[in-house]
Each structure stands twice: as C-alpha cells, then as structure tokens.
C-alpha positions in Angstrom: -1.2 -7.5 8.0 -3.1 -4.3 7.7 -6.7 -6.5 8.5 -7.6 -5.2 12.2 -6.1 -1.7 11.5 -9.0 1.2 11.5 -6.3 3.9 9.9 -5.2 2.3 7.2 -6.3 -0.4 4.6 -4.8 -1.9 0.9 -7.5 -2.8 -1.2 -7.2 -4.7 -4.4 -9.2 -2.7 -7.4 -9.8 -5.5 -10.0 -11.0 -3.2 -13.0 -8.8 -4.2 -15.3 -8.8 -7.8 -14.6 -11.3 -9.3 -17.4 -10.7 -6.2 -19.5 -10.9 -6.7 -23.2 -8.8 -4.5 -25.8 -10.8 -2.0 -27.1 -12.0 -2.3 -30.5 -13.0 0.3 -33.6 -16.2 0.5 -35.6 -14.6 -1.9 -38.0 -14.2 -4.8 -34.8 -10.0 -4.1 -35.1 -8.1 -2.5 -31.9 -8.7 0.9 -31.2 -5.7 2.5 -31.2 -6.6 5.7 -30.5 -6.3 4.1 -26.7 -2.9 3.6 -27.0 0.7 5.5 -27.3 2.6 5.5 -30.1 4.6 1.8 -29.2 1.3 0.4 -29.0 1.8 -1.0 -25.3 1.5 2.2 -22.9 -2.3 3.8 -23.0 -2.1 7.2 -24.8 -4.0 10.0 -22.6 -7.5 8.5 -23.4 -6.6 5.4 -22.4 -5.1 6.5 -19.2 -8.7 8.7 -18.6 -10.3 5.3 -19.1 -8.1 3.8 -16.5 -8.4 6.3 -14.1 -12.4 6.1 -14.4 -12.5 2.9 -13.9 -10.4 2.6 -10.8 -12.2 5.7 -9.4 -15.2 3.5 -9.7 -13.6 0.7 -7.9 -13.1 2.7 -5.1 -16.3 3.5 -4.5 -17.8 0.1 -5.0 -18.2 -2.1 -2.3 -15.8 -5.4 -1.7 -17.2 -7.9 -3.3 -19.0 -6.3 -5.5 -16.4 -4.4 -8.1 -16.3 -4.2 -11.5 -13.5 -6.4 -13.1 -13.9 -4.7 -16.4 -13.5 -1.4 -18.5 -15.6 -1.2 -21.5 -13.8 1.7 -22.8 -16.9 3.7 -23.6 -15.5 7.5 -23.6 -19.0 7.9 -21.7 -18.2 10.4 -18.9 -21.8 9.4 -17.3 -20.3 6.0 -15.9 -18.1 7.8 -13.3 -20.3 7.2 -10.3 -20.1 9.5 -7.4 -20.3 8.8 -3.9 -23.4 7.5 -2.5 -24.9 10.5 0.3 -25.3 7.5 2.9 -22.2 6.1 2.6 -19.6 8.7 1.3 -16.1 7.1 1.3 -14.2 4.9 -0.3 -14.9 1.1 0.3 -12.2 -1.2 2.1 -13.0 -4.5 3.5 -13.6 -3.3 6.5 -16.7 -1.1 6.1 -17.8 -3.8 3.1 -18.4 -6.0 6.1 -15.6 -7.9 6.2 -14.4 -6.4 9.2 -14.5 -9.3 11.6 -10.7 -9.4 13.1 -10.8 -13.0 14.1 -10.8 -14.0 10.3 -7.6 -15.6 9.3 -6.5 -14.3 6.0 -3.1 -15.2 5.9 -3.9 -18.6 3.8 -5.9 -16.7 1.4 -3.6 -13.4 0.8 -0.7 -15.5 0.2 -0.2 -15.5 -3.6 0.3 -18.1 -6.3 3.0 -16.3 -8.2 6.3 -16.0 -6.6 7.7 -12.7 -5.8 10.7 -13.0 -8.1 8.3 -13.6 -10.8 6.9 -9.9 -10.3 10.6 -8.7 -10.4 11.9 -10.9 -13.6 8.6 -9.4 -14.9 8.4 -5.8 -14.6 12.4 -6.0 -15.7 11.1 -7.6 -18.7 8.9 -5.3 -19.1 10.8 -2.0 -19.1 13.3 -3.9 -21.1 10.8 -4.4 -24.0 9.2 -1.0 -24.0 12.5 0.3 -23.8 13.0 -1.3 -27.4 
C-alpha cells in the first residue's frame, strides 16, 4: 500500500533469515551471544543484530545479506556509499515503477492469527 508513496516506504531487512547459531572454538553454541534463558540475545548478541540490520539498510533491494556471521568484527559495518547516501527502499533500488502490481506477491503465506497465537506463545515461554 505504501508502493507509489515518495515519503514513506517499509522495507523488509532479511539479515537474520538464513542465520545460523553462533558457535565456540570447540564447534558448540556460543553462548556468550545469548541472555541468561538462553532465548533472548545478551548485549553482544543484540550489537550483532543491530550491525547487521544497519547493513541491510544500506544495501540495495535485491541485493541484502540474509545472514549474520556473528564475527565481533567491527570492520563489517559498512558506511554509506558518497554517491548514493541513504538508506535503500524499493523505490530508489529500481523498483520504483508504480504500475507494478504487488498485491499478489505481498500477500503472505502464514495467516495473521498465526503471528498472534505465536508471539503469545512466545512471551508465554520466556516468561517461564
């Protein structure tokens, strides 16, 4: 719905979508990424996070990274580029044309109650 708007634009950030856990020297989970009930990222693992969707943002649609290595390397958080300083949207990707009909491809596969029953079952189980 927000497709042919110039002031405003929602742009999905897939870092974390082929993400693997982070693992130790000894090839078991790092845990040193996560808080104490193992399920919430402790405050590296949020500065990984937030790396990695700051990258996102500046990479063009199409082309953004669908993982996080989870590298503590503060050299991969890319700047913006001097010819093209902002943050990318589909739009100024060039994807811009506003005769393309997205509506068959934004719909999603996963019901919306399926989010709700989720995220309730979520804050139920970390709440245990």
């Amino acid at each position: 719905r927000y497709e042919n708007r110039e002031d405003f634009a929602v742009v999905m950030q897939p870092f974390f979508r082929n993400t693997l856990l982070p693992l130790d020297s000894t090839s078991r989970p790092d845990l040193s990424f996560f808080a104490a009930d193992c399920f919430h990222f402790s405050v590296r693992g949020y500065a990984e996070m937030a790396m990695a969707l700051w990258n996102n943002m500046l990479e063009p649609v199409g082309e953004k990274q669908t993982y996080n290595n989870f590298t503590l390397d503060r050299s991969k958080l890319k700047c913006p580029n001097p010819e093209k300083p902002f943050l990318f949207t589909r739009r100024n990707s060039g994807f811009g044309n506003p005769d393309l009909n997205l509506k068959e491809k934004s719909e999603s596969s996963v019901p919306y109650w399926a989010v709700i029953v989720a995220a309730i079952a979520g804050v139920l189980l970390g709440s245990l």
